[in-house]
C-alpha positions as CSV (number, residue, x, y, z in Angstrom):
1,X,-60.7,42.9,-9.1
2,X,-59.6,40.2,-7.1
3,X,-55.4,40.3,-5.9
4,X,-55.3,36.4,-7.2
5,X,-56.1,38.0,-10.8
6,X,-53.0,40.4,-10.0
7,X,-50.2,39.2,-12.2
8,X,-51.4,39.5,-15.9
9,X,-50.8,41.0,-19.1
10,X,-52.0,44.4,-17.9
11,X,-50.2,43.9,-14.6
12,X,-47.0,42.9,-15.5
13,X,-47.1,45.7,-18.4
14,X,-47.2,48.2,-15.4
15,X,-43.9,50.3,-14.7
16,X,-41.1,49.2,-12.4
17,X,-42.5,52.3,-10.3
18,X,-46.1,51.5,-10.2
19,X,-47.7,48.8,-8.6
20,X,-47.6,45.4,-10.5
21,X,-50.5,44.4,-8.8
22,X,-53.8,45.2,-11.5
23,X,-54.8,44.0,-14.6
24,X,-56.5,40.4,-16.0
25,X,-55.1,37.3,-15.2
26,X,-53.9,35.2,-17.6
27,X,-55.7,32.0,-18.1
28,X,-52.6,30.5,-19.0
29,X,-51.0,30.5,-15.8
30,X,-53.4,28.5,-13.8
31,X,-53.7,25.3,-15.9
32,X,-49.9,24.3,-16.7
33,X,-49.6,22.0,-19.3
34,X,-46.0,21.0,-20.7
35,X,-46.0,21.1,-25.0
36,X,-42.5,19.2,-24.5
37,X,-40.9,15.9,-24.5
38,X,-38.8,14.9,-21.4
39,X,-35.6,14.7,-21.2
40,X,-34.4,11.7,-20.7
41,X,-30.9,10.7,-18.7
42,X,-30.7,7.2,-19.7
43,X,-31.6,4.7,-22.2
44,X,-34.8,2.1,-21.6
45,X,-31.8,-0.3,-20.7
46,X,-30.6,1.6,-18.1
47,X,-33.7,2.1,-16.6
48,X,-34.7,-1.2,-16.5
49,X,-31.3,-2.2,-14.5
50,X,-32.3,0.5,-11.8
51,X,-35.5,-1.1,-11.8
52,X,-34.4,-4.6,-11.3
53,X,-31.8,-3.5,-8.7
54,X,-34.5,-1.6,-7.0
55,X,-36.7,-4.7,-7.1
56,X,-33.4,-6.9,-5.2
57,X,-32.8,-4.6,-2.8
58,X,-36.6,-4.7,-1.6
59,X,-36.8,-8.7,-2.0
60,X,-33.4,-9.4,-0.3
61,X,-32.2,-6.4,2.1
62,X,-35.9,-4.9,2.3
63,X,-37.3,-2.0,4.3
64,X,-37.9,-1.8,8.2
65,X,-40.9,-0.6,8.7
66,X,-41.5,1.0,12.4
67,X,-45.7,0.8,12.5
68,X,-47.2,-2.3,13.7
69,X,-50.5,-1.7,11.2
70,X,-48.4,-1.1,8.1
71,X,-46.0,-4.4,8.7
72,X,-49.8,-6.2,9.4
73,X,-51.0,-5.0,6.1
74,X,-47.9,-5.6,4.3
75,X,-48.0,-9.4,5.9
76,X,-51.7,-9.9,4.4
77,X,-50.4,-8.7,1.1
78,X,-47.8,-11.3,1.1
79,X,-44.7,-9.4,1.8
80,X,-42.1,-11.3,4.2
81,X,-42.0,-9.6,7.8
82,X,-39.5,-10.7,10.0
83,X,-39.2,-10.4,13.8
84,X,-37.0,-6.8,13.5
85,X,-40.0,-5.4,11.8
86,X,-38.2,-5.8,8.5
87,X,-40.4,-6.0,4.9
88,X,-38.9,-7.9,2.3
89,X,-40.8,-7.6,-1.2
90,X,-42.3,-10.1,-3.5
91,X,-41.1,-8.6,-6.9
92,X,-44.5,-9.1,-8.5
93,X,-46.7,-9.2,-6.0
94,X,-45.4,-5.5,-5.4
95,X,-45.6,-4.6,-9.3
96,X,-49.0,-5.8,-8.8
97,X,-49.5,-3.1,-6.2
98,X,-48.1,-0.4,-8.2
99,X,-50.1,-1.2,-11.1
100,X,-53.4,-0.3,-9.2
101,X,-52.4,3.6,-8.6
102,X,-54.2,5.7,-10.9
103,X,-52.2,7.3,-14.0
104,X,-53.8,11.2,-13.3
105,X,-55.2,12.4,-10.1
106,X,-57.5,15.9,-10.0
107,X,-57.3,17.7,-7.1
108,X,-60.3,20.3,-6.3
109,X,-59.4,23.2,-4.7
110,X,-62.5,25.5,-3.1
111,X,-62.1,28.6,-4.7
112,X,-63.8,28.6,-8.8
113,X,-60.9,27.9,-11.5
114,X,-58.2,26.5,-8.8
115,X,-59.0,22.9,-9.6
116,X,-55.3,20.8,-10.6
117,X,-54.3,18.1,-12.3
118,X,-51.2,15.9,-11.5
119,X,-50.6,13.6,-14.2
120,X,-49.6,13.3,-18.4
121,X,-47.9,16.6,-19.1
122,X,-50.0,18.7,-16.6
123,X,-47.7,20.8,-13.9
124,X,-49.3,22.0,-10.7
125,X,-47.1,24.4,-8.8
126,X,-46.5,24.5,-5.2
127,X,-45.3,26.8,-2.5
128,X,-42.6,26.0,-0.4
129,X,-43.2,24.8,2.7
130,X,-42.1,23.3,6.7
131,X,-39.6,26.1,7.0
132,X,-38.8,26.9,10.5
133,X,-37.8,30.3,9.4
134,X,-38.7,33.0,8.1
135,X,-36.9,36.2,6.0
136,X,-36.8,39.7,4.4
137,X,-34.6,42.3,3.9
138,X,-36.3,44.7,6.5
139,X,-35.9,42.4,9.5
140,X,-33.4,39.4,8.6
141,X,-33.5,35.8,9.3
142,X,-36.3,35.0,12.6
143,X,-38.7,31.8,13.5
144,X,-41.9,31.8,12.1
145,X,-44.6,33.0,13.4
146,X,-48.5,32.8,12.5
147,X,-48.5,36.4,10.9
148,X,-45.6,35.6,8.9
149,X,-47.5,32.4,7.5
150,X,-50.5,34.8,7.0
151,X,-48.4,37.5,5.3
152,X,-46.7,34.2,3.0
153,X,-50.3,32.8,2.3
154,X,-51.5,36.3,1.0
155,X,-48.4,36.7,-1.6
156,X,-49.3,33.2,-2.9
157,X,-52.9,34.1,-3.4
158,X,-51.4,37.0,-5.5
159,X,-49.9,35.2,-8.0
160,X,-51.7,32.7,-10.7
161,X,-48.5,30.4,-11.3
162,X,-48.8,29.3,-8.0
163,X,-51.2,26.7,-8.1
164,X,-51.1,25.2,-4.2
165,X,-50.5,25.7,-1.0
166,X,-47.3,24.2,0.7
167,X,-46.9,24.7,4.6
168,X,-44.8,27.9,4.2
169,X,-43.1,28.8,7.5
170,X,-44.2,27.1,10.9
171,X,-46.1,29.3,13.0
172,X,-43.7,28.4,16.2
173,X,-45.5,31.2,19.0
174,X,-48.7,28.7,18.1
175,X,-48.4,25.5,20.8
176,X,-47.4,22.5,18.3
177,X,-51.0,20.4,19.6
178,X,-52.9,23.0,18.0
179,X,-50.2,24.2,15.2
180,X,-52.5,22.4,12.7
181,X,-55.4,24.2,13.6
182,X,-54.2,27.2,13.2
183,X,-52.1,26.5,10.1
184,X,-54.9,25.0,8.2
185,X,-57.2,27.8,9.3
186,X,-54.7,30.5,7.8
187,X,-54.6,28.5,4.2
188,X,-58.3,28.1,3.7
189,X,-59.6,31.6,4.7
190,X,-56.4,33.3,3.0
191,X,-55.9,31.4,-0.4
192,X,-58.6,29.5,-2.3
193,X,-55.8,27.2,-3.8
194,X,-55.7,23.3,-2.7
195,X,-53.8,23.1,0.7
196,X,-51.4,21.2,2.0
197,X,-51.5,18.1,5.2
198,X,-48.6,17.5,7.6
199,X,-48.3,13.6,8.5
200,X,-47.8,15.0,12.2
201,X,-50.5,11.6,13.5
202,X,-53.8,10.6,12.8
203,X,-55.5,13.2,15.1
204,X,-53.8,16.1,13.4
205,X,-54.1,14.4,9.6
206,X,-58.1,14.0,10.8
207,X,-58.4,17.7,12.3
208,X,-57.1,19.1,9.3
209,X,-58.8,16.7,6.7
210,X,-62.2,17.5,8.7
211,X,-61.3,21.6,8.1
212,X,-60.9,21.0,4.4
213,X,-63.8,18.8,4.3
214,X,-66.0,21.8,5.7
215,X,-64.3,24.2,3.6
216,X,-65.1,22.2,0.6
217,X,-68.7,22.1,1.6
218,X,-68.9,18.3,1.3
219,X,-70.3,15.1,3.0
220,X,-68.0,12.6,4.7
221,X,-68.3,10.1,1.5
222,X,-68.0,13.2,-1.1
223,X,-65.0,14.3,0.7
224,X,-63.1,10.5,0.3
225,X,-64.3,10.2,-3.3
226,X,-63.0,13.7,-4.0
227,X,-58.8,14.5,-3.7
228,X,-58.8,18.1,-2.8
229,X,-55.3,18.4,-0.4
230,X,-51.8,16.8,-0.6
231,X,-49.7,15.4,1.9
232,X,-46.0,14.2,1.5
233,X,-44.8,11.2,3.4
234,X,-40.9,10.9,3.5
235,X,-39.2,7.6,3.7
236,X,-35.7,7.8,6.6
237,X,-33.2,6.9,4.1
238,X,-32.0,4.4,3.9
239,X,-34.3,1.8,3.9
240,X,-37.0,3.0,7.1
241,X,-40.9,4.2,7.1
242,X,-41.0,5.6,10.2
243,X,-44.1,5.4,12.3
244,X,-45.9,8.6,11.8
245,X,-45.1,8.6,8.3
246,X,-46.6,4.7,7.6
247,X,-49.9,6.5,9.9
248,X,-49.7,9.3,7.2
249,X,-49.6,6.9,4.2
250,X,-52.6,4.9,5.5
251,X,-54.9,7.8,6.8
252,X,-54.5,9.3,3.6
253,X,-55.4,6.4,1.5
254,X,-58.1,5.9,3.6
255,X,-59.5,9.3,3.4
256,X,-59.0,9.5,-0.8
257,X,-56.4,12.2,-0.5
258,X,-53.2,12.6,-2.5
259,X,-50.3,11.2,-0.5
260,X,-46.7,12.3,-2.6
261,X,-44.2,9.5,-1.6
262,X,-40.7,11.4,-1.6
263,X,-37.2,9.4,-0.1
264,X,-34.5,11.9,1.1
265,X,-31.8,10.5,-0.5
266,X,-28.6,12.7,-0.9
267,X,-25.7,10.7,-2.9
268,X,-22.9,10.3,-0.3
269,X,-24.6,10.5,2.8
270,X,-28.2,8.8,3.3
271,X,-27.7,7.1,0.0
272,X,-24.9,5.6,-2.1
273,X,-22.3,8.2,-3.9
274,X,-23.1,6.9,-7.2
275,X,-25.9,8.5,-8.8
276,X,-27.5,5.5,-10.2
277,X,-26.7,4.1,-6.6
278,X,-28.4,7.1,-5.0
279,X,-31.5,6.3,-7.6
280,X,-32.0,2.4,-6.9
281,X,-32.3,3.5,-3.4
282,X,-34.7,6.3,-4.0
283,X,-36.8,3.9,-6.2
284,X,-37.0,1.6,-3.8
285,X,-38.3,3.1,-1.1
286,X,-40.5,5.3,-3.1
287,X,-42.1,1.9,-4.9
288,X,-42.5,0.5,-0.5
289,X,-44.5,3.6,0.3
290,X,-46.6,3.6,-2.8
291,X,-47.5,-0.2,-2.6
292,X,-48.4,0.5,1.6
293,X,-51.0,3.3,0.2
294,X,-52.3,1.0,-2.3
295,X,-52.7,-2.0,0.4
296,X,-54.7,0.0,2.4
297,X,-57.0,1.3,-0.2
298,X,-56.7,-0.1,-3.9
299,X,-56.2,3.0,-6.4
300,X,-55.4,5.7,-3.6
301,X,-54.2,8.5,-5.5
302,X,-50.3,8.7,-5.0
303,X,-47.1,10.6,-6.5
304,X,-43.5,9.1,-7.0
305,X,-41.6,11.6,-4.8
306,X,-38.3,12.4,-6.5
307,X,-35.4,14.4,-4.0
308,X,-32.3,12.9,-5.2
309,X,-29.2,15.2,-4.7
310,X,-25.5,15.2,-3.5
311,X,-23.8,16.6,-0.5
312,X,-20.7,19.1,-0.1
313,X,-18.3,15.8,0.4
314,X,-15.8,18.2,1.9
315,X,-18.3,19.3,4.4
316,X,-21.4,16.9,4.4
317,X,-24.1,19.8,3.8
318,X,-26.9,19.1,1.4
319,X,-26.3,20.9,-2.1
320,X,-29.2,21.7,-4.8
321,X,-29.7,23.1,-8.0
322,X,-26.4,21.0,-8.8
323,X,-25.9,18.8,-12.1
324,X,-26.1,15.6,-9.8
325,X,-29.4,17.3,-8.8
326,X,-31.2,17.9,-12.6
327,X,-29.7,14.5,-13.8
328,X,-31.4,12.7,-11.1
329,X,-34.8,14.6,-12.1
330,X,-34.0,13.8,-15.6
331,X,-34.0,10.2,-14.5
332,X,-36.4,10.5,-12.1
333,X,-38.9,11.0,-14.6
334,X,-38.1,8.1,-16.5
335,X,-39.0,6.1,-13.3
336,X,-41.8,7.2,-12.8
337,X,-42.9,6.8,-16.5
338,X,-42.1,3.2,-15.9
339,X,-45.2,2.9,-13.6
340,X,-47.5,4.8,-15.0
341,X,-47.0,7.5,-11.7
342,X,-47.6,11.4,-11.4
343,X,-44.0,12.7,-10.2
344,X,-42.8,15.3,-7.8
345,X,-39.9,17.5,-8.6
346,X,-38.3,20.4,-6.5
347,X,-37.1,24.2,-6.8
348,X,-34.8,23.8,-4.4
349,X,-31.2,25.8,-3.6
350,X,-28.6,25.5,-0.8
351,X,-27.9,29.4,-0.7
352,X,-28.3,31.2,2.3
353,X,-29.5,34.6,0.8
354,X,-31.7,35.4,-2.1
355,X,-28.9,36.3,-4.1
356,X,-27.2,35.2,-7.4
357,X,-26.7,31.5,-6.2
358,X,-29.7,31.4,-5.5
359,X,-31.2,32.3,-8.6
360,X,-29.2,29.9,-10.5
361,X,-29.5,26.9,-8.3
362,X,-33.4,27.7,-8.3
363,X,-32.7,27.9,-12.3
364,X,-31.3,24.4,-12.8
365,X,-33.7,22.7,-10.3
366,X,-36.6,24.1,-12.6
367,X,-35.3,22.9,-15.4
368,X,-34.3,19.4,-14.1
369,X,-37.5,19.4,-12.7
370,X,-39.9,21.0,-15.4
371,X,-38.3,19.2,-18.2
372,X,-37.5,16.1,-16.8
373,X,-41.5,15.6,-16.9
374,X,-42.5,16.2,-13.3
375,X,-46.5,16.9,-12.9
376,X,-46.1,18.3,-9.2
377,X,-43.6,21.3,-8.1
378,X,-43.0,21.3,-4.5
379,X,-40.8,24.5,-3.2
380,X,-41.9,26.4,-6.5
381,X,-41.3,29.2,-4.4
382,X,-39.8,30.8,-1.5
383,X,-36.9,28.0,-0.9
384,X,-33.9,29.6,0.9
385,X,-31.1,28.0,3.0
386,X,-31.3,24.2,1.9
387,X,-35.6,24.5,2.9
388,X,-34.6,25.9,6.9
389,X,-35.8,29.8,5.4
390,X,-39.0,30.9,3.6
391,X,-37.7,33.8,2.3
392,X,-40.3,36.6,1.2
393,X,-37.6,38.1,-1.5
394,X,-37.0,34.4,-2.8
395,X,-40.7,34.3,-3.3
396,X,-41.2,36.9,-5.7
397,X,-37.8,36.2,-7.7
398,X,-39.1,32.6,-7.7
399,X,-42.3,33.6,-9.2
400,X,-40.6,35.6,-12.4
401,X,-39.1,32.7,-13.0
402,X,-42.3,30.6,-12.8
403,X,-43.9,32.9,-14.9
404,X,-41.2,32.6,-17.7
405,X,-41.6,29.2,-17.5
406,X,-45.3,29.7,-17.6
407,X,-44.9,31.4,-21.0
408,X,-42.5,28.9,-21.8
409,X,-44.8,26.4,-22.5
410,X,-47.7,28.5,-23.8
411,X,-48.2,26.7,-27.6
412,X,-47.3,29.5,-30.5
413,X,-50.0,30.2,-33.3
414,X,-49.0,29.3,-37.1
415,X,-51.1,31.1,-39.4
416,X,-51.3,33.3,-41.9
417,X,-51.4,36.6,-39.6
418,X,-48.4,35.5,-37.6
419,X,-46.4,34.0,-40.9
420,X,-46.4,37.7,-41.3
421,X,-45.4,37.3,-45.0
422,X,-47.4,40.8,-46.0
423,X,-46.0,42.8,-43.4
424,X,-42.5,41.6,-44.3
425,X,-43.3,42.3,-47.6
426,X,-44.5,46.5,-46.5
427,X,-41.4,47.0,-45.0
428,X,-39.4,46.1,-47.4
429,X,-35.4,46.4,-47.4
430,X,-33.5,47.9,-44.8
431,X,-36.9,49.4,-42.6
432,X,-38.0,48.1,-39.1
433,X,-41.3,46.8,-38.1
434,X,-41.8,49.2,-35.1
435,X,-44.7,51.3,-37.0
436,X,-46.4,48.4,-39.0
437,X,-49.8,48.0,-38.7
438,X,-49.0,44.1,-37.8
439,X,-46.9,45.6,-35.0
440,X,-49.3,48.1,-33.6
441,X,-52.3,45.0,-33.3
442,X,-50.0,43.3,-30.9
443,X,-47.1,45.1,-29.6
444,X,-49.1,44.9,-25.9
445,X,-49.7,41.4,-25.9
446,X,-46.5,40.0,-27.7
447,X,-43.8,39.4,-25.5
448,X,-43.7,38.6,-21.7
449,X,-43.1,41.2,-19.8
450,X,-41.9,41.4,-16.3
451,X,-42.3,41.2,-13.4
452,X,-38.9,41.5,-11.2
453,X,-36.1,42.1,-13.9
454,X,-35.5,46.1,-14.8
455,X,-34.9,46.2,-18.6
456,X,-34.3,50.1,-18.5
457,X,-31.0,51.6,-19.6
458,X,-28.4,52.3,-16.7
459,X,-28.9,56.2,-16.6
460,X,-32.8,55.6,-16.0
461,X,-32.3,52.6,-13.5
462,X,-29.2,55.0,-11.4
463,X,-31.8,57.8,-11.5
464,X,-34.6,55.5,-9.9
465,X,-32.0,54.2,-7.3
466,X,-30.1,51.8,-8.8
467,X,-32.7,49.2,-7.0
468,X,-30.9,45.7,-7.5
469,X,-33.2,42.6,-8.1
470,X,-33.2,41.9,-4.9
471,X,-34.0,45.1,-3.4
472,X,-37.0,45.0,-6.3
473,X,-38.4,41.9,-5.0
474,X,-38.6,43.2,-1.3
475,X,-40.9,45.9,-2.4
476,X,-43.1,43.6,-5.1
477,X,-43.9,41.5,-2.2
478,X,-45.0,44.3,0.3
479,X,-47.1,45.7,-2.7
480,X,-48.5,42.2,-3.3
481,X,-49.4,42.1,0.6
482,X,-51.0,45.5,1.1
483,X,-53.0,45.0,-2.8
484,X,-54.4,41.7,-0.9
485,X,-58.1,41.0,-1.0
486,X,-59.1,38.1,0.9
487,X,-60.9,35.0,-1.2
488,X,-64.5,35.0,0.1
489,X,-65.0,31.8,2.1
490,X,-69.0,30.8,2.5
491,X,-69.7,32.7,6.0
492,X,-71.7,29.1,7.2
493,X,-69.0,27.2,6.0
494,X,-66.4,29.5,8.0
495,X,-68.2,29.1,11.3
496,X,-68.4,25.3,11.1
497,X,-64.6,25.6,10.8
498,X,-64.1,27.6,13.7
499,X,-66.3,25.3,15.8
500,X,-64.7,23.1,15.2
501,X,-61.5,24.6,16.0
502,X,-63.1,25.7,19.0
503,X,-64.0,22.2,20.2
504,X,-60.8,20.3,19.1
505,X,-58.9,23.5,21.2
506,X,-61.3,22.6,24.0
507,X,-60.3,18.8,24.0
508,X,-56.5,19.8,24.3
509,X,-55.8,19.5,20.5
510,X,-54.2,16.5,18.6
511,X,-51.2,14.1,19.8
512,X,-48.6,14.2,17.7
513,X,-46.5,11.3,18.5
514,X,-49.0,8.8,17.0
């Protein structure tokens, strides 16, 4: 049995001493799809005032765009460009523009069953990703290197709740023209799940889109009608597209693949202290990006990019997993409701160890983000130190949690059998249920079971060690490593890539300044 079947019922039945890492997978866990209504932080009203504001700010302050092609494209669509490179927005001209991204985008991955869909009440689940770091309990916090994103791509193909690939930790003993290669090399030969593009400029964007394309196994037209990787621009807040990121927007509308539009706007620094402040801003610039990718190619397939937090006011740091944070996902879903957009929520947490504030921050982000509607979670797993650390011991607490959630949304059967009105009625007054046949059918399947947490009393959890939750996840993710079975990649397909690879290395690799 393949390791990216590790993970199910018969897995995650196994003993805190064995390995987790056998069993069936659970179907359940691949294809996310939330049974519940949003939550909603304010009424149609207020929504509608954010809009409105958002809509003033891009007509009257507007956004400076630094790309000559993207203020040329905006100027044939009719937006105002004056001679600082500034865009300011005709309102429904840019409606307009929204109004031509599709509703639902499917991404196809390589491997069979790994397929996503990003839209409606489906959830695709991400990795974290562009960490510069990298840690574990056995050797502490260190750069990245390419065996550390190798060992991270393997514990992602380990685990069914994650559904894609996010750039994990960069590989920084690999020379940054041919970082790309490399990094897209490790993602499709290790992991079967739909990767992930940098906008590091076109040549790099090309290089890797050209990887996946052979990967896939398609032609150059197949490969632009199909969405099969995702790429996230990010606007400078406040108010600026910078130039590789415009060159990222249009490549990948161009090219037919899923371009996630996401401001970094943190209430009291790059944006205004006031939440709803914080969320005109966001709006706005998120609504410039998208109408960009749709100027270039009517109905690219896009995502609203939500990243709304707060800073520490009394030291400026970025904070996450805060109240500020899951009310602006709350709201953040509402927005991007009101355009008929796929939207992008976070796991994210400020703490600098996978420890207890961890876990809770990474708690309320899921929930801000999971029910406030989102259809795409970036940093589902292996966020640590405000997104500077992929931490291995994050990972695999992240991923209990994911699989809770998982269950979470897994519909419940009402029927007759499950009603259980005979077996109440055999055991009577004052029994238990432990022995009953209606007991015995299901008492393996019945409740989750997991993965990390140690539900044993104290005297047998001392005995074993007195292993905290922490200590647990460092050795989950070095049995998920070593129970690793490699997805089997078409051996043609394979060598095409690493022709490639060789002739791009050959030609000194991409430039990454444009």
């Amino acid at each position: 049995m393949s390791a990216s079947r590790s993970g199910g019922r018969a897995g995650r039945r196994a003993s805190q001493e064995r390995n987790a890492f056998s069993g069936t997978f659970d179907a359940a866990w691949r294809t996310w799809v939330n049974p519940y209504q949003p939550v909603e932080q304010f009424s149609a009203d207020q929504i509608e005032a954010i809009h409105l504001a958002s809509l003033r700010v891009l007509s009257e302050t507007g956004v400076k765009v630094l790309n000559d092609e993207a203020r040329a494209l905006y100027a044939r669509a009719g937006m105002a460009v004056d001679g600082e490179g500034v865009v300011r927005f005709d309102p429904d001209a840019l409606m307009d523009l929204i109004a031509l991204a599709p509703v639902q985008v499917s991404l196809r991955a390589w491997g069979a069953d790994r397929d996503v869909t990003i839209g409606g009440r489906h959830v695709g689940v991400c990795t974290t990703g562009g960490t510069p770091n990298y840690s574990d309990l056995d050797g502490g916090r260190r750069p990245g290197t390419l065996a550390l994103l190798d060992d991270f791509c393997r514990l992602a193909q380990s685990f069914d709740v994650i559904h894609m690939i996010g750039p994990f930790v960069e590989p920084q003993d690999v020379p940054i023209n041919l970082r790309h290669l490399a990094m897209t090399r490790s993602v499709l030969t290790m992991t079967d799940k739909v990767p992930f593009v940098f906008f590091r400029g076109t040549e790099a964007v090309a290089d890797a889109y050209e990887m996946i394309r052979l990967a896939m196994g398609l032609s150059e037209d197949e490969f632009r009608d199909t969405p099969c990787c995702y790429s996230v621009a990010n606007s400078n807040s406040p108010l600026q597209l910078d130039l590789l990121m415009c060159r990222g927007i249009i490549d990948a509308a161009r090219a037919g693949q899923l371009m996630v539009l996401t401001p970094f706007t943190l209430a009291g620094a790059m944006a205004p202290v006031t939440l709803a402040g914080a969320l005109v801003l966001q709006n706005a610039e998120a609504l410039a990006g998208i109408a960009l990718a749709q100027i270039t190619c009517a109905g690219a397939p896009v995502c609203y990019g939500s990243f709304t937090s707060n800073v520490d006011m009394k030291t400026g740091s970025p904070a996450f997993g805060t109240p500020e944070y899951t009310k602006a996902a709350f709201a953040s879903g509402q927005l991007a409701r009101r355009y008929n957009l796929p939207l992008r929520s976070s796991g994210v947490t400020a703490s600098n160890a996978p420890d207890a504030q961890a876990a809770y921050e990474m708690q309320m982000s899921l929930w801000g983000a999971l029910m406030g509607g989102t259809n795409l979670l970036l940093h589902g797993a292996g966020w640590l130190e405000g997104g500077l650390t992929a931490s291995a011991e994050k990972f695999v607490m992240d991923v209990e949690m994911l699989q809770m959630f998982a269950e979470l949304f897994k519909p419940l059967d009402v029927n007759d059998a499950t009603l259980a009105v005979d077996a109440i009625a055999d055991v009577g007054h004052g029994g238990h249920f432990f022995g009953t046949a209606h007991t015995l059918e299901r008492f393996e399947t019945a409740f989750y079971s997991p993965l990390l947490s140690d539900w044993s009393n104290f005297e047998n959890w001392r005995d074993r060690g007195s292993a905290d939750a922490t200590q647990r996840a460092n050795r989950l993710y070095k049995e998920a490593i070593a129970a690793y079975e490699p997805p089997t990649l078409d051996p043609a397909r394979l060598e095409e890539i690493d022709a490639f690879i060789a002739r791009r290395t050959e030609e000194g690799g991409a430039d990454i300044e444009r």
